[in-house]
N, CA, C and O atoms as CSV, one atom per row, in Angstrom:
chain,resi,resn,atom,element,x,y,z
A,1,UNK,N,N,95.286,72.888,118.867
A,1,UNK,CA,C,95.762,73.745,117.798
A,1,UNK,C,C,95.125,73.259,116.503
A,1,UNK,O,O,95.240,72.069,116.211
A,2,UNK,N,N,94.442,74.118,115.680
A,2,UNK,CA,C,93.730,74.110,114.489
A,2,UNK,C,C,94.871,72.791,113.288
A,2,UNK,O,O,96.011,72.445,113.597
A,3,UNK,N,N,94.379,72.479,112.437
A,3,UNK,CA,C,94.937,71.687,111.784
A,3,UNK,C,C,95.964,73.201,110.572
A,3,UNK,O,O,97.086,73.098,110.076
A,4,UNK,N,N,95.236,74.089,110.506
A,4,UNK,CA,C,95.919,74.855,109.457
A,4,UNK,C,C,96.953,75.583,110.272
A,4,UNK,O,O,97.988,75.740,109.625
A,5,UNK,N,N,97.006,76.165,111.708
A,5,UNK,CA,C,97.552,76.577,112.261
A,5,UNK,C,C,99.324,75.417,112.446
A,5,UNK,O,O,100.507,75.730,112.581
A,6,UNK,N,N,98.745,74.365,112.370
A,6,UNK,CA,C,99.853,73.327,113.095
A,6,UNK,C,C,100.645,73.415,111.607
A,6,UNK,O,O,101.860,73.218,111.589
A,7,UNK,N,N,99.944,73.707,110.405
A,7,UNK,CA,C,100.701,73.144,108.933
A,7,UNK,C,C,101.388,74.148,108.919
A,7,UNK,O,O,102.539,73.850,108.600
A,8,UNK,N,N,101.234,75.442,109.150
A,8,UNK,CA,C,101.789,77.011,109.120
A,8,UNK,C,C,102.969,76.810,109.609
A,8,UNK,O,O,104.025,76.794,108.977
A,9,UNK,N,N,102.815,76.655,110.731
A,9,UNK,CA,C,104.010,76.513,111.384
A,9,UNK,C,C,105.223,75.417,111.173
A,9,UNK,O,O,106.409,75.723,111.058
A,10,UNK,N,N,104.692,74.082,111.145
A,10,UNK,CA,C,105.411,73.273,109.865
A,10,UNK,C,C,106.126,74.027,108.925
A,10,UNK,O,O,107.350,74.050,109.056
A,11,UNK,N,N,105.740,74.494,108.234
A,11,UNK,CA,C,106.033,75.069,107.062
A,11,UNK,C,C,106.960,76.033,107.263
A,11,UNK,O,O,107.643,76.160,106.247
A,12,UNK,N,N,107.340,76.902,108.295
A,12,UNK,CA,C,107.696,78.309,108.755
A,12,UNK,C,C,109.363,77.327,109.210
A,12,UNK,O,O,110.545,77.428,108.884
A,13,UNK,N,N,108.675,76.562,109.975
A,13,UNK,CA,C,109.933,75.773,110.857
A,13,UNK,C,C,111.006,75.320,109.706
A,13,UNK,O,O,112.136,75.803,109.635
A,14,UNK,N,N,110.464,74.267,108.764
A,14,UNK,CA,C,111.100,74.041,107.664
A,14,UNK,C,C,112.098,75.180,106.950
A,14,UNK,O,O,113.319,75.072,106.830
A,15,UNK,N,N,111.428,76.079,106.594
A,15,UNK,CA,C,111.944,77.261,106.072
A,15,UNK,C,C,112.776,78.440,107.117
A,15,UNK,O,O,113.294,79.525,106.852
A,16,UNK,N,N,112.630,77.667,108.412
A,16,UNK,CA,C,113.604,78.762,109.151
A,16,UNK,C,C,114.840,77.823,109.308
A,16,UNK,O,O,115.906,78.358,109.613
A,17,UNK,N,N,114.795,76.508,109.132
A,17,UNK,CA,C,115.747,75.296,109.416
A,17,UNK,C,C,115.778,75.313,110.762
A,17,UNK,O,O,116.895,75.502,111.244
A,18,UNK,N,N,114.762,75.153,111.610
A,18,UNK,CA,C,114.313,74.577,113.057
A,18,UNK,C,C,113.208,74.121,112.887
A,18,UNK,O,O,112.291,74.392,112.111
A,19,UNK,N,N,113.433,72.996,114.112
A,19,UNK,CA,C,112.623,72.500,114.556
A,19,UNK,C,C,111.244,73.156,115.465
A,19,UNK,O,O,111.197,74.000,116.361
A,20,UNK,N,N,110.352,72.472,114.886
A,20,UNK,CA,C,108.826,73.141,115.225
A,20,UNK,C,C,108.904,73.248,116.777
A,20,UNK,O,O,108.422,74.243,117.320
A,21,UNK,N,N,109.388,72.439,117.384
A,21,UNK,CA,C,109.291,72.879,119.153
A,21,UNK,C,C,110.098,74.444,119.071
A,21,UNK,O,O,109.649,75.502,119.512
A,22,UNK,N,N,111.426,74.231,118.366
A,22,UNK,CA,C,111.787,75.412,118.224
A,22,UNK,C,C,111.314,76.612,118.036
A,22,UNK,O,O,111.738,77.633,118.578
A,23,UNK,N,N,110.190,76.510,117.065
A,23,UNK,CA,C,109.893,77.325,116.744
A,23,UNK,C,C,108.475,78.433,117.468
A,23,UNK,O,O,108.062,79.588,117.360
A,24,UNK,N,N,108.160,77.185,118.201
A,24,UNK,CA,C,107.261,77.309,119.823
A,24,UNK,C,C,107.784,77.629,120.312
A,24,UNK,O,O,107.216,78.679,120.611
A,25,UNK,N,N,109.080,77.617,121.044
A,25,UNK,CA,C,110.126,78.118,121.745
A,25,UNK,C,C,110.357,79.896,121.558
A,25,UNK,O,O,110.401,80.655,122.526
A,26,UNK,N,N,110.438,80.173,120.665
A,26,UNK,CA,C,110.952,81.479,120.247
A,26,UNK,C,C,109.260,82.228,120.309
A,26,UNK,O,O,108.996,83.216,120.993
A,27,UNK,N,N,108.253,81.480,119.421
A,27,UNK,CA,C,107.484,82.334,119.519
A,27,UNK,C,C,106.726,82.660,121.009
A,27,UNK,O,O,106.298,83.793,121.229
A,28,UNK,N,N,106.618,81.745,121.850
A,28,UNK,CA,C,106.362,81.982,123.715
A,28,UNK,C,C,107.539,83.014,123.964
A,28,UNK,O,O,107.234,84.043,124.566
A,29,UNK,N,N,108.720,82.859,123.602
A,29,UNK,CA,C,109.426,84.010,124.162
A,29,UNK,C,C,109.002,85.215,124.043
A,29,UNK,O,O,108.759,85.947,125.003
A,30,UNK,N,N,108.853,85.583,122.632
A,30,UNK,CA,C,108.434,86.653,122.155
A,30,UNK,C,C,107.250,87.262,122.441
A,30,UNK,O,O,107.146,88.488,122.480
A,31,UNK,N,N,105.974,86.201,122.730
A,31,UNK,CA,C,104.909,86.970,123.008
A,31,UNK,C,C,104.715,86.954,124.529
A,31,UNK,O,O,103.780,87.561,125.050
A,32,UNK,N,N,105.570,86.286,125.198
A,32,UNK,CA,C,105.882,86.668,126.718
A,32,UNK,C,C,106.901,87.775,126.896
A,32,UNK,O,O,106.560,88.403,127.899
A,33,UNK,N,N,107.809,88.204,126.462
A,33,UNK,CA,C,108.487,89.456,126.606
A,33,UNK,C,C,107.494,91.013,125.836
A,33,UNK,O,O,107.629,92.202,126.125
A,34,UNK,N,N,106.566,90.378,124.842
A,34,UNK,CA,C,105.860,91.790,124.526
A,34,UNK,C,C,104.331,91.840,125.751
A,34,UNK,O,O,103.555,92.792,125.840
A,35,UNK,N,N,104.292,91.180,126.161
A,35,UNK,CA,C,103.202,91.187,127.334
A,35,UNK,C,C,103.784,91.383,128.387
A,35,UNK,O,O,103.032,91.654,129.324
A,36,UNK,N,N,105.312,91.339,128.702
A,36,UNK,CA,C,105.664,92.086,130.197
A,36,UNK,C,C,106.094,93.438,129.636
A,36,UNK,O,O,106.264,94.419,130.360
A,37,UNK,N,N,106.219,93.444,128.650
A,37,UNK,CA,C,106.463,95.202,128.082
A,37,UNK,C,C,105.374,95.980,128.020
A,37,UNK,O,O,105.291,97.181,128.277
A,38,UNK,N,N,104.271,94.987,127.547
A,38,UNK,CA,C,102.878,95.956,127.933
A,38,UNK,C,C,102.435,96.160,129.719
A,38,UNK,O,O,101.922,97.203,130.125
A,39,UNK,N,N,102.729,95.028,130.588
A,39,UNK,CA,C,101.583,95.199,131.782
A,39,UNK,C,C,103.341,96.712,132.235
A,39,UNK,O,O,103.091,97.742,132.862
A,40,UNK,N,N,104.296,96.501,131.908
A,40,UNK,CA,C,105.277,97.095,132.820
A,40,UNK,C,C,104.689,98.940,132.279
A,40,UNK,O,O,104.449,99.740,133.183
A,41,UNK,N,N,104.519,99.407,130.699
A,41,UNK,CA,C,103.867,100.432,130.049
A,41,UNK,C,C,102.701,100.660,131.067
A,41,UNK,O,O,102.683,101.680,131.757
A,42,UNK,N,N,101.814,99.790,131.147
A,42,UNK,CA,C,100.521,100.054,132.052
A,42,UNK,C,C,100.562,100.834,133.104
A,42,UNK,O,O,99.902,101.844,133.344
A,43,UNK,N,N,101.883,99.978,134.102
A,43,UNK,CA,C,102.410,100.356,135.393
A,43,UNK,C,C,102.713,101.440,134.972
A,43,UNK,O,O,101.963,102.239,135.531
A,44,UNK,N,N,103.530,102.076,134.153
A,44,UNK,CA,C,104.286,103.500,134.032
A,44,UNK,C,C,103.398,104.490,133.990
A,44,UNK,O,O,103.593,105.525,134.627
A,45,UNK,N,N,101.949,104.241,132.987
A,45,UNK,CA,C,101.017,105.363,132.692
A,45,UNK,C,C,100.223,105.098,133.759
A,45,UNK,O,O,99.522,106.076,134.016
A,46,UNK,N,N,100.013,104.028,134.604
A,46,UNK,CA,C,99.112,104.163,136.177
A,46,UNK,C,C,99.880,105.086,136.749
A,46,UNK,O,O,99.261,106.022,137.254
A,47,UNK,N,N,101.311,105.115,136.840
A,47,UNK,CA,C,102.125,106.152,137.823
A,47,UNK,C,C,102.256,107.225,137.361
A,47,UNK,O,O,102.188,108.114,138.210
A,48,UNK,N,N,102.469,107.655,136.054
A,48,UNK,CA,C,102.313,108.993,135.863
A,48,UNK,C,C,100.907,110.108,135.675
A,48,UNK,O,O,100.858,111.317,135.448
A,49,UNK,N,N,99.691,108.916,135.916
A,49,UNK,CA,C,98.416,109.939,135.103
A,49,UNK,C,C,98.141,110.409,136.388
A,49,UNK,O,O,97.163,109.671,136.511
A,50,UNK,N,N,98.163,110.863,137.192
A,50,UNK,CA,C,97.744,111.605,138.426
A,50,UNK,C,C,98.863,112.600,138.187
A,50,UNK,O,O,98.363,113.668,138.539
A,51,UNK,N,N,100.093,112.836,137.784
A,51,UNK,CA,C,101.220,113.418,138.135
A,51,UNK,C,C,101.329,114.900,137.400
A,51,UNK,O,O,101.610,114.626,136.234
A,52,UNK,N,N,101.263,115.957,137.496
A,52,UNK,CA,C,100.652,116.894,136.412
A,52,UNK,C,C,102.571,116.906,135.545
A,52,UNK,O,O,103.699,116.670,135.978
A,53,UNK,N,N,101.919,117.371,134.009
A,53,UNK,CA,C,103.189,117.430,133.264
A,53,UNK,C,C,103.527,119.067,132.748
A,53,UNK,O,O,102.599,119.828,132.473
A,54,UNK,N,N,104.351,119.310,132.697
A,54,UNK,CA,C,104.752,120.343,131.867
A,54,UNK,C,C,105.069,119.749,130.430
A,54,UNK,O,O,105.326,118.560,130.243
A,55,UNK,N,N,105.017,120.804,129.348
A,55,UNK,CA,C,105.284,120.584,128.260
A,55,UNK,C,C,105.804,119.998,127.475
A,55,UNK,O,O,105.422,119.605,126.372
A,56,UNK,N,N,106.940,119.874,128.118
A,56,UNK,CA,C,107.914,118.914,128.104
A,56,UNK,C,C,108.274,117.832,128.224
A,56,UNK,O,O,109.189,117.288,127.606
A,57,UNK,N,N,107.266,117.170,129.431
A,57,UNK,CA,C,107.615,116.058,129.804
A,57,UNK,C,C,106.172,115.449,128.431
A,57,UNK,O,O,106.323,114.395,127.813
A,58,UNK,N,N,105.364,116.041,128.296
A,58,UNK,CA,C,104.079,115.770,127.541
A,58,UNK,C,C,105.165,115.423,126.451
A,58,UNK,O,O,105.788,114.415,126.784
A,59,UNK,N,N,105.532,115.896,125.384
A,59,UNK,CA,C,105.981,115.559,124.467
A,59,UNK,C,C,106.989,114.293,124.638
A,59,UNK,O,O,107.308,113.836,123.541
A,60,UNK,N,N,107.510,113.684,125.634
A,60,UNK,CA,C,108.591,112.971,125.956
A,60,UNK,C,C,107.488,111.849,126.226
A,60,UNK,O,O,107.567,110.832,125.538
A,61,UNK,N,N,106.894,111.907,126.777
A,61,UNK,CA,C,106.098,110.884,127.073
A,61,UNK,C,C,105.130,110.827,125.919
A,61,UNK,O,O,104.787,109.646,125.875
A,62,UNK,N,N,104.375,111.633,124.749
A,62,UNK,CA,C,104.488,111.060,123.634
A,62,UNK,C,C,105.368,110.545,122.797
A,62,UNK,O,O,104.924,109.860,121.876
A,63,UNK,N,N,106.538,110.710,122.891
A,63,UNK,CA,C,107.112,109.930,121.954
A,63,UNK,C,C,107.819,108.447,122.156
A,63,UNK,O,O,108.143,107.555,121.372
A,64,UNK,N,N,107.901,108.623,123.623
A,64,UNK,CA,C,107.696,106.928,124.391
A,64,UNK,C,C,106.594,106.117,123.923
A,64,UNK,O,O,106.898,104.990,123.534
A,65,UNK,N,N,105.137,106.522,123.872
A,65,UNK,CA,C,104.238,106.083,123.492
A,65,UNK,C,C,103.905,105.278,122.271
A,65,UNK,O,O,103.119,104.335,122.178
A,66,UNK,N,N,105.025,106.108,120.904
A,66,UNK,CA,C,105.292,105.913,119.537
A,66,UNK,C,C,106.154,104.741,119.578
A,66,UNK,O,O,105.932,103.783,118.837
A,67,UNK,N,N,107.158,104.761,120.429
A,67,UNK,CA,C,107.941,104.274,120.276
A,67,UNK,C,C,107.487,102.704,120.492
A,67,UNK,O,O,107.396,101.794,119.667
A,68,UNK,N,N,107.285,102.724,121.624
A,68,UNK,CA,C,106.612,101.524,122.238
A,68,UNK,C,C,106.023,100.885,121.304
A,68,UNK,O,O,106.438,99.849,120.786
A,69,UNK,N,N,104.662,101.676,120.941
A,69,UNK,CA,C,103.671,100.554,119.728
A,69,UNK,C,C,104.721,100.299,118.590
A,69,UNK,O,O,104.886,99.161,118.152
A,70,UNK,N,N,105.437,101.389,118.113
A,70,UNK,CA,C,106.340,100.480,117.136
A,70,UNK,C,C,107.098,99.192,117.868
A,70,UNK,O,O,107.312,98.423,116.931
A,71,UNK,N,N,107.525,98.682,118.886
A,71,UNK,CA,C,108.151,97.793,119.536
A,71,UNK,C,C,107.367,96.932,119.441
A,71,UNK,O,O,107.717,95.825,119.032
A,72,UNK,N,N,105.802,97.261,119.873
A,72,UNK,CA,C,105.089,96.342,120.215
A,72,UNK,C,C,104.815,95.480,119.129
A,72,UNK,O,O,104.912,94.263,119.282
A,73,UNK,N,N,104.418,96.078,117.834
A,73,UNK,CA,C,103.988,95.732,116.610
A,73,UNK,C,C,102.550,95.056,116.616
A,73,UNK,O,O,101.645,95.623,117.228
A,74,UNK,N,N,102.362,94.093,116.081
A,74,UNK,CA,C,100.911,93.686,116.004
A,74,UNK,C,C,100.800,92.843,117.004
A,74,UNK,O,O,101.813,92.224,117.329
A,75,UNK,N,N,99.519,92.614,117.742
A,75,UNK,CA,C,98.880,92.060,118.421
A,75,UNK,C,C,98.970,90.682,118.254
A,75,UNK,O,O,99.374,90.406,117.124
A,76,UNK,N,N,98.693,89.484,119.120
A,76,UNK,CA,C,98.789,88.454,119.001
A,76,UNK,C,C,97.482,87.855,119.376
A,76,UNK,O,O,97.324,86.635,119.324
């Protein structure tokens, strides 16, 4: 881990009042629960893109889509 990366987080930990393992702790959670939310999304649009949609379901399944990247938020 970079020397500026390790101070960041120092710094973050301090100011969250945890401890830096802690704060490793939470962030592995987090970017392990948004990476089984993406491969599980994957799985869903592998199963539905063969499946023909009506109108309806098109719009429903865009707005799952919205929804999601807002969940997802930025990339890691």
């Amino acid at each position: 881990m970079g020397e500026s990366l390790f101070e960041k987080a120092d710094a973050l930990a301090r100011q969250l009042h945890i401890s830096r393992s802690e704060l490793f702790s939470k962030a592995m959670n987090e970017f392990i629960e948004r990476r089984e939310n993406r491969i599980l999304l994957d799985s869903i649009n592998r199963a539905v893109e063969d499946a023909p949609l009506d109108e309806e379901e098109k719009l429903a399944l865009s707005r799952m889509h919205r929804y999601q990247r807002k969940l997802l938020g930025s990339e890691w």
